[in-house]
KELUM-197865 format. One record per atom (N, C-alpha, C): residue number from 1; residue in three letters; atom name; x, y, z. Coordinates in steps of 0.02 Angstrom, whole numbers, plus 50000, padded with zeros to 5 digits. Example, Ala and Ser with C-alpha at 12.3 -4.5 7.8 and 13.67 -1.06 7.14 Angstrom:
BEGIN
1; ALA; N; 50660; 49716; 50390
1; ALA; CA; 50615; 49775; 50390
1; ALA; C; 50660; 49835; 50390
2; SER; N; 50642; 49888; 50354
2; SER; CA; 50684; 49947; 50357
2; SER; C; 50645; 50002; 50394
***
This chain:
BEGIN
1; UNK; N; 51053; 46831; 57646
1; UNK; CA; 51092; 46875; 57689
1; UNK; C; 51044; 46919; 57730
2; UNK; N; 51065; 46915; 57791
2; UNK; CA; 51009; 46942; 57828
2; UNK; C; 51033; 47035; 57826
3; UNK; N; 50959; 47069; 57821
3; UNK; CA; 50965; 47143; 57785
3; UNK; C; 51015; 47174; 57855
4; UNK; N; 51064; 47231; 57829
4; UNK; CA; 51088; 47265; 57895
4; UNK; C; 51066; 47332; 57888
5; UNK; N; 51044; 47362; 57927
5; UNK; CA; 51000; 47415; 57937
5; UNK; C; 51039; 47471; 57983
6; UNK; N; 51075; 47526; 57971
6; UNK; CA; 51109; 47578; 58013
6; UNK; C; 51050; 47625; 58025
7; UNK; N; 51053; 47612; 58109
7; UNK; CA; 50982; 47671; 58126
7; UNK; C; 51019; 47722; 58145
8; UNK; N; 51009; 47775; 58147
8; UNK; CA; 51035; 47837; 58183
8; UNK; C; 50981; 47847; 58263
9; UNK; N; 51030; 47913; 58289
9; UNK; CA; 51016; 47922; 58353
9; UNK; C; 50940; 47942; 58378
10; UNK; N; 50889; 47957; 58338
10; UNK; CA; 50810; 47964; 58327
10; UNK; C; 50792; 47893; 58337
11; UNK; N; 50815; 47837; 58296
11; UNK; CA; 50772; 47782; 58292
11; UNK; C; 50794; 47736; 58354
12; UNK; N; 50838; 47752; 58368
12; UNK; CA; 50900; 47707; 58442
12; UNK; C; 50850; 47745; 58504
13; UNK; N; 50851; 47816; 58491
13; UNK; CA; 50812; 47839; 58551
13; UNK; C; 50743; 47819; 58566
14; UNK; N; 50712; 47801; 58528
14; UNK; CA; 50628; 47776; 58500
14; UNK; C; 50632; 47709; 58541
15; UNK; N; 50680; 47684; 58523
15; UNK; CA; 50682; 47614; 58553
15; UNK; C; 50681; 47627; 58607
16; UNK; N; 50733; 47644; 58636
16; UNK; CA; 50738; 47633; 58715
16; UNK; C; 50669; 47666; 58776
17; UNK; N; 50663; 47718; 58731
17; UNK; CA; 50618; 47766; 58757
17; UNK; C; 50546; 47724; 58766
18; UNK; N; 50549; 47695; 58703
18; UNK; CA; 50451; 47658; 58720
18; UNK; C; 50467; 47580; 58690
19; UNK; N; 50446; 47552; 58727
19; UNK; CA; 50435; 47471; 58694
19; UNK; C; 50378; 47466; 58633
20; UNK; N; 50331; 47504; 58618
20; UNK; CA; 50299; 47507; 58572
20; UNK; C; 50330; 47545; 58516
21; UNK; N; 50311; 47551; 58461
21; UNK; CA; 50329; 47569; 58384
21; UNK; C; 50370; 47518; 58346
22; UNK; N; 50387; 47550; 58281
22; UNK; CA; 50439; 47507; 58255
22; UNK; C; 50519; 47520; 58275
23; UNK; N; 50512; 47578; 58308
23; UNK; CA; 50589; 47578; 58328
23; UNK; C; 50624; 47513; 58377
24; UNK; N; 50555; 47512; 58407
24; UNK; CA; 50582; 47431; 58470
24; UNK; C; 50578; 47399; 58422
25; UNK; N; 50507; 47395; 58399
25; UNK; CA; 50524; 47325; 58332
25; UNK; C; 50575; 47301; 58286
26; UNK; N; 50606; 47334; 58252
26; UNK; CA; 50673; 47321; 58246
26; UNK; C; 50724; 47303; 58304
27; UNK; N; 50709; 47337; 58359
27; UNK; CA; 50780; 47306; 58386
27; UNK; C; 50763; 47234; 58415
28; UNK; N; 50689; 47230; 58402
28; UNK; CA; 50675; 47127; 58441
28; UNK; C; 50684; 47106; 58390
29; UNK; N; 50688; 47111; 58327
29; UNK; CA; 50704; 47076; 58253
29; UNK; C; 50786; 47080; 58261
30; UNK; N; 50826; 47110; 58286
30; UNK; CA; 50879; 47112; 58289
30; UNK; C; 50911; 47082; 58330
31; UNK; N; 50873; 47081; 58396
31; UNK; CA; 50914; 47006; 58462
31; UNK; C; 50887; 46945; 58443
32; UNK; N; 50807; 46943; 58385
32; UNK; CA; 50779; 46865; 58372
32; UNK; C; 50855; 46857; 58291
33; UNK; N; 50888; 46891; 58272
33; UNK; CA; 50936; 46866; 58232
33; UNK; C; 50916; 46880; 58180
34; UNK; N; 50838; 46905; 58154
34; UNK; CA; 50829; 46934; 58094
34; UNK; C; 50879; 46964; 58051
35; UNK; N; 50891; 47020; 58089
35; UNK; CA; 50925; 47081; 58048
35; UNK; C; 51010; 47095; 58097
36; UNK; N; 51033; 47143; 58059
36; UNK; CA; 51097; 47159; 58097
36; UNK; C; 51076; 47251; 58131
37; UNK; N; 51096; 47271; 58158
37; UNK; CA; 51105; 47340; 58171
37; UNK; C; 51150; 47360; 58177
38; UNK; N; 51162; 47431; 58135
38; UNK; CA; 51215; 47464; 58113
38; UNK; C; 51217; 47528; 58153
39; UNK; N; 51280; 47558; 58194
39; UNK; CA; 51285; 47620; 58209
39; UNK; C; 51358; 47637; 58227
40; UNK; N; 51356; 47701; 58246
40; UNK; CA; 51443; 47719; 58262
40; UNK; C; 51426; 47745; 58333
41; UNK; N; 51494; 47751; 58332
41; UNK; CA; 51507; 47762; 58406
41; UNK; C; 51473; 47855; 58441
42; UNK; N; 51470; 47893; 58386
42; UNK; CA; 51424; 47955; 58385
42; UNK; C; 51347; 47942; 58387
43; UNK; N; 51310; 47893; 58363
43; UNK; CA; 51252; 47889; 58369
43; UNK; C; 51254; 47857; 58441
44; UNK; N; 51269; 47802; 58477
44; UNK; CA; 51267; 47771; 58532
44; UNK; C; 51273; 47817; 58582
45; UNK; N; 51325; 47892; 58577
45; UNK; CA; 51346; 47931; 58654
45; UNK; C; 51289; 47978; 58614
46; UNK; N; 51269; 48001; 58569
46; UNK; CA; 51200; 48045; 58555
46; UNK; C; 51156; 48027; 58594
47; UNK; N; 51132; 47951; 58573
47; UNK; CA; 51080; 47943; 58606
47; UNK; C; 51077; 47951; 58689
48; UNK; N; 51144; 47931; 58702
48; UNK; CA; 51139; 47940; 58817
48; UNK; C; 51128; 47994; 58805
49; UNK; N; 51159; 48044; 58763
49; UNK; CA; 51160; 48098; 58813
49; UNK; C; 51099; 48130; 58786
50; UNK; N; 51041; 48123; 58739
50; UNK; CA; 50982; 48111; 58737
50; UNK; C; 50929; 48114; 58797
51; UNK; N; 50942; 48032; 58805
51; UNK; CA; 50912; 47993; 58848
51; UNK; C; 50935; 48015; 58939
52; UNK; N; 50983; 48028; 58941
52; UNK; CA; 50992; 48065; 59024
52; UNK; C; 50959; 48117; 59018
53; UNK; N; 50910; 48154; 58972
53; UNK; CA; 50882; 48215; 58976
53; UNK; C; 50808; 48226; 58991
54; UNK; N; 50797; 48155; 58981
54; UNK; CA; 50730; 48138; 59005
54; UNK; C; 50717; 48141; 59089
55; UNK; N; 50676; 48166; 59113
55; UNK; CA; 50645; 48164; 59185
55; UNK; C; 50651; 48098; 59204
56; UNK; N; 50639; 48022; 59182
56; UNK; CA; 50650; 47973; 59216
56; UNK; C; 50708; 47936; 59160
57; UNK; N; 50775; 47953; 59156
57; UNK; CA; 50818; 47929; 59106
57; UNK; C; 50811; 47856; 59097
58; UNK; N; 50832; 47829; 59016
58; UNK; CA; 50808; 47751; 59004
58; UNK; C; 50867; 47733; 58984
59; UNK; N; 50907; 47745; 59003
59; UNK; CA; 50985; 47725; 58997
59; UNK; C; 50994; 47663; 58994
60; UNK; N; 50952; 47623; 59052
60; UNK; CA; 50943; 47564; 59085
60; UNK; C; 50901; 47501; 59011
61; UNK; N; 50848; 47543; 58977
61; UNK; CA; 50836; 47489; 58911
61; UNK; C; 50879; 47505; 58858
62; UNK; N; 50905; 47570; 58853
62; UNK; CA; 50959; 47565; 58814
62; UNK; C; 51028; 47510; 58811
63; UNK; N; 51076; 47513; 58864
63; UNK; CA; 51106; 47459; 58879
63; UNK; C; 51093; 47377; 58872
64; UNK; N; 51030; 47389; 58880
64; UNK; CA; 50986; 47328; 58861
64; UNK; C; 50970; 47288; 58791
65; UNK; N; 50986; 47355; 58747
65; UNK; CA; 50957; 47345; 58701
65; UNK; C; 51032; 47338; 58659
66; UNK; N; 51081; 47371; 58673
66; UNK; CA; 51153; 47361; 58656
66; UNK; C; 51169; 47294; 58677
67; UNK; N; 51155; 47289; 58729
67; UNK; CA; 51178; 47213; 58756
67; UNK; C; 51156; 47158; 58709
68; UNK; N; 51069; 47136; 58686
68; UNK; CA; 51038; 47095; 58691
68; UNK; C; 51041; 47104; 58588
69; UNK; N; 51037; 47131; 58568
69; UNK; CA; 51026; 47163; 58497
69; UNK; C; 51077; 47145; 58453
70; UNK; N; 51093; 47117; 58400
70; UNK; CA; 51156; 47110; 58358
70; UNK; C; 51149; 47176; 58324
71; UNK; N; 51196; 47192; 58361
71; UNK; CA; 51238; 47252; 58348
71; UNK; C; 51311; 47260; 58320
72; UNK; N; 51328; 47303; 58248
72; UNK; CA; 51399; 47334; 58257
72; UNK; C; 51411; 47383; 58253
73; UNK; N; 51440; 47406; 58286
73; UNK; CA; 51458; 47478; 58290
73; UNK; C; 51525; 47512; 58225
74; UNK; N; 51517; 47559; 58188
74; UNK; CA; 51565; 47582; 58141
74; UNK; C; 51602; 47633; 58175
75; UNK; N; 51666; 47649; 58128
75; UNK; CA; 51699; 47698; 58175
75; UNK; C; 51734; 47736; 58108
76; UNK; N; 51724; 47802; 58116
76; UNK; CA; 51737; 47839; 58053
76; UNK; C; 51780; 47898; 58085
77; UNK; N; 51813; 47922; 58049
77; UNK; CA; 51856; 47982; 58051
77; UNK; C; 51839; 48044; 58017
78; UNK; N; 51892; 48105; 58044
78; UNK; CA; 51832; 48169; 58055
78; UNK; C; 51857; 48173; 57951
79; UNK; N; 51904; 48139; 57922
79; UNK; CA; 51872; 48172; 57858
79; UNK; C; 51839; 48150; 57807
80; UNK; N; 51802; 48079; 57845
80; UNK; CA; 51724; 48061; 57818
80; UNK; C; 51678; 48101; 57833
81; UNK; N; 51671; 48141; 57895
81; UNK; CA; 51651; 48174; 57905
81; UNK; C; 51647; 48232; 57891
82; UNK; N; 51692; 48269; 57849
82; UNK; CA; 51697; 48333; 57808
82; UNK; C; 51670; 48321; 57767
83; UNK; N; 51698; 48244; 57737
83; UNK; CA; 51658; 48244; 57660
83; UNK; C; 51590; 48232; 57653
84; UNK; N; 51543; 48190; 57718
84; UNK; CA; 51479; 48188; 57727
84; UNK; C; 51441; 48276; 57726
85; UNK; N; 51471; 48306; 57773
85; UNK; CA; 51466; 48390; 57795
85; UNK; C; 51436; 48401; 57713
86; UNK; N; 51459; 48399; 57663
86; UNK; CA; 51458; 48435; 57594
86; UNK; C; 51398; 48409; 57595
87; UNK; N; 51357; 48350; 57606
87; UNK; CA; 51302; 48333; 57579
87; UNK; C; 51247; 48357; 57631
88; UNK; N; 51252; 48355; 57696
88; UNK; CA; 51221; 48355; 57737
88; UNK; C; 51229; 48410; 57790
89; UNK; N; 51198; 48454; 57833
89; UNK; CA; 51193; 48473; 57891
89; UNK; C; 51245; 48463; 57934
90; UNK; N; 51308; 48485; 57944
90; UNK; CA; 51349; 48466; 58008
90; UNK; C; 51333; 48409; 58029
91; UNK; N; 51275; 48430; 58088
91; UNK; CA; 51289; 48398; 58138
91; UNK; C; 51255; 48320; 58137
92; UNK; N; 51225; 48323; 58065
92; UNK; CA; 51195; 48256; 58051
92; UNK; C; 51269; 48218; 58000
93; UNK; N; 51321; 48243; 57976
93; UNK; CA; 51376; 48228; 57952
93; UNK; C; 51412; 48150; 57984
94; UNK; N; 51419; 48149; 58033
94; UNK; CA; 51420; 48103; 58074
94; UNK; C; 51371; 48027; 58051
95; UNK; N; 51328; 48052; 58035
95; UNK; CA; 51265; 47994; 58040
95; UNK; C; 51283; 47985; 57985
96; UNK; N; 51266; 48000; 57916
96; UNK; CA; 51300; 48006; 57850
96; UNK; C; 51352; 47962; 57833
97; UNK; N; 51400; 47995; 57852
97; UNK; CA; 51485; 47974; 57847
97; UNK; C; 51478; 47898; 57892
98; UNK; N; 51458; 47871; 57926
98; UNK; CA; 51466; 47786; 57947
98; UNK; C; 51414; 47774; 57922
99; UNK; N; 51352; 47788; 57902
99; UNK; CA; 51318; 47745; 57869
99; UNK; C; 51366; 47714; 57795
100; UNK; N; 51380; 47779; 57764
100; UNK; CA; 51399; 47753; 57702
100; UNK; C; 51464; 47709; 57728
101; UNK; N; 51502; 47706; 57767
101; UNK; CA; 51573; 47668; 57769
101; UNK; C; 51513; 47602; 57790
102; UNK; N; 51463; 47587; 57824
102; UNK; CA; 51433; 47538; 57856
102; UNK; C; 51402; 47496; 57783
103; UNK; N; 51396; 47519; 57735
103; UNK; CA; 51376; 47485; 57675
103; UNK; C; 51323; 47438; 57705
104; UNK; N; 51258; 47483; 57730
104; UNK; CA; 51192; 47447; 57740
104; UNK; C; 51147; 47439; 57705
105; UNK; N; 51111; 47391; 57722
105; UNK; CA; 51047; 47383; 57654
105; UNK; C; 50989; 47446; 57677
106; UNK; N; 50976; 47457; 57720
106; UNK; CA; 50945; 47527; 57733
106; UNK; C; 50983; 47586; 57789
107; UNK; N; 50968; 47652; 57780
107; UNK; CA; 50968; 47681; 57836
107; UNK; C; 50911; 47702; 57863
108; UNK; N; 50891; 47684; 57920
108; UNK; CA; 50830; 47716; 57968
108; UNK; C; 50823; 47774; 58019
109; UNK; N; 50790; 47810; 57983
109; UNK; CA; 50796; 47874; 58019
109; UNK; C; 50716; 47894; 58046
110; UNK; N; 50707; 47945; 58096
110; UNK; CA; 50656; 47983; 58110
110; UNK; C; 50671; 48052; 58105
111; UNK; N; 50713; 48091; 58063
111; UNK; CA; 50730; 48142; 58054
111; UNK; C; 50722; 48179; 57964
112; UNK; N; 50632; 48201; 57974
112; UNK; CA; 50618; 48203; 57918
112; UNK; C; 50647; 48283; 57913
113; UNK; N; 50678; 48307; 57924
113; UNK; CA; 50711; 48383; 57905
113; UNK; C; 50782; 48366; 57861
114; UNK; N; 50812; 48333; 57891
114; UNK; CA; 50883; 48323; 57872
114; UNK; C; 50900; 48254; 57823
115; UNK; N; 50883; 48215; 57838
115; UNK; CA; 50891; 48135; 57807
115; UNK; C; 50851; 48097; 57774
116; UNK; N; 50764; 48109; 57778
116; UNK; CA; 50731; 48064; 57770
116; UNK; C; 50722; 48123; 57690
117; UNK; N; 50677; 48096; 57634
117; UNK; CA; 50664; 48108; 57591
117; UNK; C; 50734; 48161; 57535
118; UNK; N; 50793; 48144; 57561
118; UNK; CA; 50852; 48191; 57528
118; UNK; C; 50873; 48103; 57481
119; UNK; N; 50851; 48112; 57401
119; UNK; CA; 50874; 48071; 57361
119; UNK; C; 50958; 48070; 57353
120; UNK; N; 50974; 48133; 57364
120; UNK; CA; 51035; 48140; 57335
120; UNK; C; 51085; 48105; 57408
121; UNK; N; 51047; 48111; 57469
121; UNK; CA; 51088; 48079; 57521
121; UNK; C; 51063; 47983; 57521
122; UNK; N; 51044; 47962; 57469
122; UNK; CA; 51043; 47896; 57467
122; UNK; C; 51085; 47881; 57406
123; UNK; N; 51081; 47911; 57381
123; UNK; CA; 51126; 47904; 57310
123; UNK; C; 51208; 47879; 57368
124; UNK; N; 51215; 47949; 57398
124; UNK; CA; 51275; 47959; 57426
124; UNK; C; 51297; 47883; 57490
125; UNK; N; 51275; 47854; 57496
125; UNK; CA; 51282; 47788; 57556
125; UNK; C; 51239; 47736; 57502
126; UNK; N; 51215; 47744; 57451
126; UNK; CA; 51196; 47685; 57412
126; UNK; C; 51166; 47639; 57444
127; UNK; N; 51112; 47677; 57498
127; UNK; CA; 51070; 47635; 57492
127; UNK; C; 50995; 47662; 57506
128; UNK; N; 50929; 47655; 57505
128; UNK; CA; 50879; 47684; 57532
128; UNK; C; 50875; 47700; 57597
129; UNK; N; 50833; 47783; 57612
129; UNK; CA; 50822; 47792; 57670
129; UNK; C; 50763; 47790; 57694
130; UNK; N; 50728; 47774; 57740
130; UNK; CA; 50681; 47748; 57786
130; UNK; C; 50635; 47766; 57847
131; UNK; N; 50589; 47772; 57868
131; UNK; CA; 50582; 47767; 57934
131; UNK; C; 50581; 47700; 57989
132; UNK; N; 50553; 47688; 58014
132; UNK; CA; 50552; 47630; 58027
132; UNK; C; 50498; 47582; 58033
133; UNK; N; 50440; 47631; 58018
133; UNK; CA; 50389; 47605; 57983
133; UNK; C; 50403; 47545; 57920
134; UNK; N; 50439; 47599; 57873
134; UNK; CA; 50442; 47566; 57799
134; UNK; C; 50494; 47523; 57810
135; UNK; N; 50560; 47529; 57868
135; UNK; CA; 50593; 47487; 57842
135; UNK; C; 50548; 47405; 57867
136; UNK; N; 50529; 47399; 57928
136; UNK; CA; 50492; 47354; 57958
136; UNK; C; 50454; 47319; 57892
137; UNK; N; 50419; 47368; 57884
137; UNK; CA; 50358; 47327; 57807
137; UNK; C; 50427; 47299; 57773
138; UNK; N; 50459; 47355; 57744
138; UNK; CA; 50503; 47302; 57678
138; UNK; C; 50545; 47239; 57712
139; UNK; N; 50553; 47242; 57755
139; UNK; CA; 50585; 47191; 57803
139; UNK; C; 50528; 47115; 57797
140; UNK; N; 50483; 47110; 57821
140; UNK; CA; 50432; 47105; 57825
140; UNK; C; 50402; 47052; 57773
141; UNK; N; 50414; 47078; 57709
141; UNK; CA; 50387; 47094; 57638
141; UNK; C; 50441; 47037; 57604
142; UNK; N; 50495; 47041; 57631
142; UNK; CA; 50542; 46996; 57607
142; UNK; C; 50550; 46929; 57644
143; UNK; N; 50522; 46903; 57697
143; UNK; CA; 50540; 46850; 57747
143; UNK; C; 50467; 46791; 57726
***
């Protein structure tokens, strides 16, 4: 079963923003059929409205990368989102609450304040959290 991986709006933005790192790297493992990518419909309008904030906006590899990328998008309601809220930061609640309805083999984040190293928020979506460094290696590690 090929691994499905829910990135949030840090690792989506990484991508589009630079063709280098592992944030692109995952998403070319993801249009070569490797892997699946997981997100909701809050991480996808995070990231534009992100990405229109940049001096030369990359809206343009974003779309690109939605287009070309096996992608699904989750769609959660606001009282997954209350109940994420209890574990997490507001406004990272969102990210939380569809990962766990997304039942992924990782979540990938670049948000070492809020998500990355919180055991008790992997417990909570049951599954490990990541950067995209590590998820790449464990990806990697298994093929």
């Amino acid at each position: 079963m090929k691994p499905r991986l829910f990135i949030d709006s840090s690792v989506l933005f990484s991508a589009a923003n630079s063709k280098r790192g592992h944030s692109h790297d995952l998403v070319i493992m993801s249009a070569r059929g490797e892997i699946v990518l997981l997100l909701s419909d809050y991480v996808l309008e995070e990231t534009r409205r992100n990405l229109a904030l940049l001096r030369k906006p990359k809206i343009d590899e974003l779309e690109e990368i939605i287009k070309n990328a096996a992608i699904e998008i989750v769609v959660i309601d606001k009282a997954a989102i209350l109940r994420a809220a209890e574990k997490v930061v507001l406004k990272d609640a969102p990210v939380i609450a569809a990962a766990k309805k997304a039942k992924p083999t990782m979540l990938v984040s670049l948000d070492k304040k809020h998500i990355l190293n919180h055991p008790e928020l992997e417990s909570y979506i049951n599954a490990p959290i990541l950067t995209p460094a590590e998820a790449f290696q464990k990806i990697k590690a298994r093929q």
